[in-house]
Each structure stands twice: as structure tokens, then as C-alpha cells.
N, C-alpha and C positions, 0 to 999 in steps of 0.2 A: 504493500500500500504506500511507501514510504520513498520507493524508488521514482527516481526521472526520468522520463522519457529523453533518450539522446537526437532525438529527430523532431525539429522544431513541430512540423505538423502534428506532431503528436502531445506537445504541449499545452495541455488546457487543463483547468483552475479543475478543482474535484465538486465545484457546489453545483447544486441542483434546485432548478425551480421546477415542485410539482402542484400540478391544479388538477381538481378533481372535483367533482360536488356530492355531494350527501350520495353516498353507497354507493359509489365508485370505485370500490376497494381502495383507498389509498393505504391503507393498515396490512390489508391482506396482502395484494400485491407490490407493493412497496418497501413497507416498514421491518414487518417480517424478511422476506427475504435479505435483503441488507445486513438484519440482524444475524440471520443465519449462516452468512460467509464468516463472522468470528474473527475479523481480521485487523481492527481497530479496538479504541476506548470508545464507547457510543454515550451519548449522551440523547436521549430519549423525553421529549414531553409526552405526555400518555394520556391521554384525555381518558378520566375515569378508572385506568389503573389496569383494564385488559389486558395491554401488552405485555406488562412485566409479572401478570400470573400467567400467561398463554407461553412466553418465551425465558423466563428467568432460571429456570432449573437446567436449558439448554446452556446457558451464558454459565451456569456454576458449574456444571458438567466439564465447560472449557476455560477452566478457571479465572473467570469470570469473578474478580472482586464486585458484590453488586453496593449498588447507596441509593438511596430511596428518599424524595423529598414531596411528601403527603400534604398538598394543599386543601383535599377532602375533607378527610379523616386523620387530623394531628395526631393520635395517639399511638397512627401507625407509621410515622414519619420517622426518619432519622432529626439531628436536632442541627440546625443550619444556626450558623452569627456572622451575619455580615461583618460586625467590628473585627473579626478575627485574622480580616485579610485585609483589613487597612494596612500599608507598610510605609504610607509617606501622607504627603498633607495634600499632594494631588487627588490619591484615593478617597481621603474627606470630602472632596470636591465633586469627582464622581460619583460620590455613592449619595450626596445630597440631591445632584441634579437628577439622579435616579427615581429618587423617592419624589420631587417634585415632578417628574415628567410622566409618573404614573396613578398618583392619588389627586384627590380634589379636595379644595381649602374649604371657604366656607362663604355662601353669601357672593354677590357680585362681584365683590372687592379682591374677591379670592382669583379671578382671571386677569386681574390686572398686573399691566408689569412691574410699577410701583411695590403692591404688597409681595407679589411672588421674588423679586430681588430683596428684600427685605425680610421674608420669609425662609431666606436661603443665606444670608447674613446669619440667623439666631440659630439656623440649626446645626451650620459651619461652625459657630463659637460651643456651640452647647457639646458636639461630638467631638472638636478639636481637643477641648479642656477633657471628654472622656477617654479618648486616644491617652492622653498626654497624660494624667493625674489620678486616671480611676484605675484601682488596683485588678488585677487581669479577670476575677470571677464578676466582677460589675462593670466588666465592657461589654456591653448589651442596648438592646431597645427598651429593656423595662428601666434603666437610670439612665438614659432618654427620656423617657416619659413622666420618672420622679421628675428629673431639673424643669420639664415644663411647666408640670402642676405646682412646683415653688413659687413657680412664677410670678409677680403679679404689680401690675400698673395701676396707677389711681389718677385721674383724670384730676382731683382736685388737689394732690399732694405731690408733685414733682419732686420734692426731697426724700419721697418715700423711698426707702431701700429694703427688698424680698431678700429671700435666703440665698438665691441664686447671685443677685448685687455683690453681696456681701462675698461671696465664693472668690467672685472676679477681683475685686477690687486686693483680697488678698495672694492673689495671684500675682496681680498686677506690680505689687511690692516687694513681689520676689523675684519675679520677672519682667519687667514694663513693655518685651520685646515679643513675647510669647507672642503665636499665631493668634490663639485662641483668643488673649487680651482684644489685640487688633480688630479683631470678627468682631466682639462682641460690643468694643467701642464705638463701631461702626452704628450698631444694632441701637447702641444707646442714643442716638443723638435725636433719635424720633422722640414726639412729645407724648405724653402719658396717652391722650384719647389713640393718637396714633400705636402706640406700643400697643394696646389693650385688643386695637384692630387685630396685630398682628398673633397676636396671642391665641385668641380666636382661630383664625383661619388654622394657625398651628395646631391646634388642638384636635380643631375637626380633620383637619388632614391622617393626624395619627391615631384616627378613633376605633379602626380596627385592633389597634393594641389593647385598649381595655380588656377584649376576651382574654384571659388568663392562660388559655389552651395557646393562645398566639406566640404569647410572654414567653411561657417556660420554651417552648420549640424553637425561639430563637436567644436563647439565654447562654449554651451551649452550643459548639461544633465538632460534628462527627462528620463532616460532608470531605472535607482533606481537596477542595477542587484544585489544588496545585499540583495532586497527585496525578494528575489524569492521563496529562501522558508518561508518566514513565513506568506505566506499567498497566495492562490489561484492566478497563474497570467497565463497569457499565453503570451510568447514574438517571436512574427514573424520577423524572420530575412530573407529578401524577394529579393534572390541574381537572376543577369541573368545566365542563363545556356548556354549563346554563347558568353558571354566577362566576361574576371576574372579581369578587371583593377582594379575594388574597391572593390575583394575581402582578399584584407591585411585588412581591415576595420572590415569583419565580422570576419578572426582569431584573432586580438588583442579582439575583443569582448569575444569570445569562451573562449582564457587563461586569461583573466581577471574573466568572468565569473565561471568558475573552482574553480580559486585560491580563491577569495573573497567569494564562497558559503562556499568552507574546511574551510576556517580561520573563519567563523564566526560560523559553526557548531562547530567546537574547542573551540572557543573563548567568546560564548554566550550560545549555549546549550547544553553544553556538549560532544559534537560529534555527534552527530545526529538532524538536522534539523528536525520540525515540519511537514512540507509540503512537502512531496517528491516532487523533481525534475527530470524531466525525460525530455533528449533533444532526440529529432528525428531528426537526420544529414543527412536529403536526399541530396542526390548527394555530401556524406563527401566528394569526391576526389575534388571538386570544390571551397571548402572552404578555399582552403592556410594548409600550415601546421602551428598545436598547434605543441608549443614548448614542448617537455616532454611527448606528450600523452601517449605516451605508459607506464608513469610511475603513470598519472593521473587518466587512466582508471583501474588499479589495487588498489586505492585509494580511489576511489570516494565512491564506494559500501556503505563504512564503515558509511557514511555521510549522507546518504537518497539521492544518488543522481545516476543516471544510465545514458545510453548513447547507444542510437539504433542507428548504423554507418551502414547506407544505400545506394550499390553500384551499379554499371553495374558489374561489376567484379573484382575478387579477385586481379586481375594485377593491379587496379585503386591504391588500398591500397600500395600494394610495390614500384610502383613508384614514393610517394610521402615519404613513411616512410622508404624505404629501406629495411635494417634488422631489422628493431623493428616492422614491419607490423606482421610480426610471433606472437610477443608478444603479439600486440592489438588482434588477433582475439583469442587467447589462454584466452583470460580473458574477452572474451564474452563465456557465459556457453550456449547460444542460439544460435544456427544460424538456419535461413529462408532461403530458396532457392525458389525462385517464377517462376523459368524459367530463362535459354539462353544457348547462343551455343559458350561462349570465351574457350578454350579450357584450359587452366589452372584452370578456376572456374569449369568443367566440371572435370579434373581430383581431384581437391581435396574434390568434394560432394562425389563422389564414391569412394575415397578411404574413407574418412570421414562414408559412411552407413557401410560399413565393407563387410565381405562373408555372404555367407548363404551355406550350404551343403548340397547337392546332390547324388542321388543315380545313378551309375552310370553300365550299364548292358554292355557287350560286349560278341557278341556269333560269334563264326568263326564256321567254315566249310572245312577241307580237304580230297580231295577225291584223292585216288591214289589206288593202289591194297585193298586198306581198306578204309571205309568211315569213318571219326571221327569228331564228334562235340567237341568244347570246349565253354565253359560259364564262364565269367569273371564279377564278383562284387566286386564294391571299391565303397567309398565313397568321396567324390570331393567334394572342395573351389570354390565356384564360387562367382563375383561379384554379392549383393543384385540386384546394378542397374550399367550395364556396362557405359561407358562416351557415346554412341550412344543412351543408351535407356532412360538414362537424358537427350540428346541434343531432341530429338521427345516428351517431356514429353507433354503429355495435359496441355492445356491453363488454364484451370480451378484447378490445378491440382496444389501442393506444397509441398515439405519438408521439416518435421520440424526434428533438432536433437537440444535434451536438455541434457545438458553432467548428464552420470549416469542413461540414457532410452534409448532405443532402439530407433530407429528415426520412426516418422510418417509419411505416405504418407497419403495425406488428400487433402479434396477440399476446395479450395480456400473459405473466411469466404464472404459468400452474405450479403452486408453490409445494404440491404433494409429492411434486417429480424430484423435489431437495433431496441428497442425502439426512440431511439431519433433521427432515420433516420429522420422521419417526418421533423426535424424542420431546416436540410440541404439544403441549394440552388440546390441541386440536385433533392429533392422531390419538393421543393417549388421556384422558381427565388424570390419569396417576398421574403426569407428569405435570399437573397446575404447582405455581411456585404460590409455598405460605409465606406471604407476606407477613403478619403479623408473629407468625413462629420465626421468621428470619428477622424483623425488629428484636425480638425478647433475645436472641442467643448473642446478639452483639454485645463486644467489649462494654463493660461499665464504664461511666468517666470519671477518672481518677484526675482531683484537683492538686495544681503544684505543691501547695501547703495545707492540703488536706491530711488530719490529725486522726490517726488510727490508736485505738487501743492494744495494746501490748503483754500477752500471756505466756507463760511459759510452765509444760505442763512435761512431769516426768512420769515417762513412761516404761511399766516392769513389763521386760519381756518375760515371757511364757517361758515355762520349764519345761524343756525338751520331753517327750512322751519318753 
């Protein structure tokens, strides 16, 4: 997976754009297979958790480290911290415009770019001072969420100082230079009604954290995303496909996981990872937006790391990316068409096959005091596949185009015909992977200065018979 092709024409980028609409196998025909070549780190979104009971006992069979991040069902989740893989104060940066480019403030004001830059000031100071100051088991989102609720502005007392004031300002006497001072001097200089605004919008933005189930699941990290490529893993990220509340959760995963694999292919092995990685992003439009993707996925290539962005339609992608959706699908050299009938995905497969050309005869006939034939031959552009004879396409039935080949029309891959079909919940129900028996059997987390009790018990051996 990891090798170059030595002949230019054969160099093209590993990602893949597929479009498909509701029961168009993309799962079946796509995801699966993929999974069952065994030949990379996969990183998996799983809408509803299917794939990694249908395919996960295959991936452990072939040693397959599995990680599992349950946006469902928290109790069956591995335990994800973003704080854990901050490693500079760019990251702080990142991981704020993350959280603001995927949740919503509060009230009008909350779209505005006034409050949203100022809302991004308080939470850059608040995680900078937790980076920097809070000892390693209270870097988390729940003392996040304390420093807010300190919080508090008073419209009639401008010399009011909260517990959080009082934080900075001793900081500030130890440090005058610190990042976090800076942020949050920045933060300070709005007037009380204006602070109390901001407060607000902050609040309501991180309202999903009040659930406790949220807290504790990102309190610790067992997720290791730096590991991914250096060593076979497969990490299920297992979102609902009928509520996006706690989908901010799996985009901070995504740009964290991006950013941390480039920096460590840079930074350890030269630029290319050992392990290729390869993420399948079924239902991408459902996942929140990555920040930058469009600059990431022209990137990533260089690294051993690729990105199969899997939709119902090509409308899904622009409405979350705007003008850069152009980019991202420009820098997939693959696209899949499995089937549907959205009428802009429908006009860009067929202009995408190109024409084909035709021969084309025309004979007329006038009769008047003299009989005369005429015969007319031209040659004619016509669509390969008009947008009507794509929308009727056979079930079984798919397009491939790989930039720099003419496109395939092909039948769909029978994925029974696998060798390693056999060993799928699909051939076998024994073979379903327990989710929640593979959460319980994992390592316990052992904290650095966590204080264990200490016994020492002597033991008479038995008299020989």
C-alpha cells in the first residue's frame, strides 16, 4: 500500500470520492471490501455501529489493534481527550476553531463575527491556562466547563472580580508574558453587559457537556490517534445518522487526527508513515466540518495517509464546504458512482464521462415536377451517459473514473467471492464482534500519581505428600 508507483502515469493520490444514495450498497460494496484486503490502519465512521460488529472479529483475527469511539451509546465507547494531544499553542488554536466551526452559541449574536472572535479569545485563554497550569488528570472538558461556570460579569459593577479574574490576575504576577494572560487580557477589555453577552453564547455552545455520560468519556484517553500509523489498528468512530448533537466530538477527532499523523510522519519518519492510513468517511456530510480540509486532503497523500469521502450526493459536500467542496473533490483522482437520482450529482457524473461520437445519416426526399433525394453524413458529440440514463442505471451496476483513464462501467464487486468473506457476521452470526465484551476486557487507566494500597502476605507452602 505504501509503495510508489515508478511511472508517472501511474501516479495518482489514493482518495476517493464515492456517491451513492440511500441503499446503494455503499457499506456493502465499498466499505466492507476495502476493509477486507487488511492492508492498512482504517479509520472507519460507522453510522450506527454495523460495520465494526459485521467486520471487527475479521480485523482481530488479523491483528487488528481495534478503538472504538461510541457517539451512540457512551458506555460502550473507548474514553477520547482532546486536551491530551495539544502539544503547542497552535493546537489550542485548532482545537478552539474546531469546536466553534461545529457547535452553535446562543441567540442572534451568536452568528456574529464580533461575538464569535471574542468567543474564541475566552476559550483560547481558559484552555491555554488549562494546557499550561492544570495538573494532567484535570486537562479535560469538564474544568472547561468549571472555569466557565466561575465565571461571571455584572453589568453594574465593572470592578467586580469572579474566581476565574482572580486565577489570571495571579498568573499574570508570575508570568505577565504567558499566552494565556494575553488571550484573556484581550477577553477582558469588553465591558460587563458585553462580557455577560459572551458568556452566554459560551455556555450555550458547550451545553452538550452538562450530560455527565459526555464529561466522564472525554475526561480520559485511551484512543492513542498518534499511534495509527505505526502499527496495524482499526479505529471505529460509530456516529447516529438521525441526531448530529455529538457530532462536534467526532470533527475535533478527525482535525486532531490529520494534524498529529502529518506532524509525526514529518517529525519521526521522515515524511512518510510506516502503516498507511486510510479513513472511510461514510456519511462525510454528517460528521461536522474539519477545519482546512480542503487544504489537508491535498496534503495528506504525501504522508501515507488517504481519505475515501463517502456521500448521498454531491450537494451534501457544498453545503457544508461551500467553495472549497470544488477543491476537495479535485484532489480525489477517484470517484465511484454506485447509483441515485439528486440531480446535480446526476449532472456532474455525465459531464465528468465526457462525449462519445456518432455517426450520424440524414436522407430527405422532394418531390415536385422532379423527384430528388438528398443524403447527409456528419459526425456528432453525444453524451457517453445522458443524466436520465444515469438516473435508470442498474442496481448492480457502477462507475468508476480514475483521473488519466477513460471511466468504467462495471458490476458492482460480489463481496461473497472474498476470500475472507467466510469469516464476516454476514457468512457466519458467530463471527458478530462484542462490542461491549471488547470495551470491558480493555486495559484499566492507571493514573501517573495514582496511590495504590500496599500488602504483603506470607505464604506456607504445603508439605510435600
Amino acid at each position: 500500500m505504501s509503495s510508489r508507483p515508478k511511472q508517472p502515469k501511474y501516479a495518482r493520490n489514493k482518495n476517493i470520492l464515492v456517491i451513492g444514495g440511500s441503499g446503494s450498497g455503499k457499506t456493502r460494496f465499498f466499505v466492507k471490501p476495502n476493509l477486507m484486503q487488511m492492508h492498512s490502519s482504517y479509520v472507519v465512521t460507522d453510522p450506527k455501529g454495523t460495520v465494526l460488529i459485521e467486520c471487527g472479529k475479521l480485523l482481530q483475527r488479523g491483528g487488528y489493534k481495534i478503538k472504538v469511539l461510541n457517539t451512540i451509546n457512551f458506555k460502550k465507547s473507548m474514553k477520547y481527550n482532546p486536551f491530551a494531544y495539544l502539544r503547542s499553542e497552535k493546537d489550542i488554536l485548532k482545537l478552539v476553531n474546531t469546536i466553534i466551526a461545529n457547535t452553535k452559541g446562543d441567540g442572534e449574536k451568536s452568528g456574529e463575527d464580533f461575538w464569535v472572535k471574542a468567543e474564541k479569545l475566552y476559550y483560547t485563554a481558559l484552555i491555554g491556562y488549562i494546557w499550561y497550569e492544570a495538573p494532567d488528570e484535570e486537562k479535560n472538558f469538564t474544568t472547561l466547563l468549571e472555569m466557565i461556570n466561575a465565571s461571571e460579569a455584572r453589568e453594574d459593577d465593572e470592578d467586580f472580580k469572579n474566581p476565574v479574574d482572580l486565577m489570571f490576575e495571579r498568573l499574570e504576577e508570575k508570568d505577565p508574558e504567558h499566552f494565556a494572560v494575553k488571550q484573556y487580557k484581550k477577553y477582558k477589555l469588553a465591558a460587563g453587559k458585553t462580557a455577560k453577552s459572551i458568556l452566554i453564547s459560551c455556555g450555550a455552545r458547550l451545553a452538550p457537556f452538562d450530560i455527565r455520560e459526555l464529561r466522564e468519556l472525554m475526561e480520559t484517553d485511551e484512543m492513542e490517534l498518534d499511534t495509527l500509523g505505526d502499527r496495524k489498528t482499526a479505529l471505529f468512530v460509530i456516529i447516529s445518522d438521525t441526531d448530529d448533537t455529538f457530532n462536534f466530538v467526532v470533527s475535533i477527532l478527525y482535525t486532531q487526527l490529520f494534524n498529529l499523523l502529518c506532524d509525526k510522519a514529518d517529525d519521526v519518519y521522515g515524511g512518510r508513515l510506516p502503516v498507511h492510513v486510510r479513513c472511510l468517511l461514510d456519511e462525510f456530510a454528517n460528521i461536522g466540518q474539519i477545519p482546512k480540509f480542503e487544504k489537508l486532503i491535498a496534503t495528506i497523500r504525501s504522508r501515507e495517509i488517504s481519505a475515501s469521502i463517502i456521500l448521498q450526493s454531491q450537494s451534501q459536500l457544498k453545503a457544508i464546504y461551500k467553495d472549497n467542496a470544488d477543491t476537495i473533490v479535485g484532489n480525489c483522482d477517484t470517484t465511484l458512482f454506485l447509483g441515485g437520482k439528486e440531480k446535480t450529482t446526476l449532472k456532474e457524473i455525465s459531464e465528468i464521462l465526457g462525449k462519445e461520437t456518432i455517426d450520424s445519416f440524414n436522407t430527405s426526399e422532394t418531390r415536385g415536377r422532379e423527384l430528388s433525394h438528398g443524403l447527409n453524413y456528419q459526425k456528432l458529440g453525444k453524451e457517453l451517459m445522458t443524466q436520465d440514463e444515469i438516473a435508470v442505471m442498474d442496481g448492480g451496476k457502477c462507475i468508476l473514473q480514475l483521473r488519466g483513464v477513460r471511466p468504467f462501467f462495471s458490476d458492482k464487486y460480489d463481496i461473497t467471492k472474498h476470500p475472507k468473506y467466510k469469516y464476516l457476521s454476514d457468512a457466519d452470526p458467530k463471527n458478530a464482534f462484542d462490542m461491549e465484551k471488547h470495551i470491558k476486557r480493555r486495559p484499566a487507566i492507571v493514573k501517573p500519581d495514582e496511590v495504590f494500597d500496599y500488602y504483603e502476605i506470607d505464604v506456607q507452602e504445603d508439605a510435600a505428600p
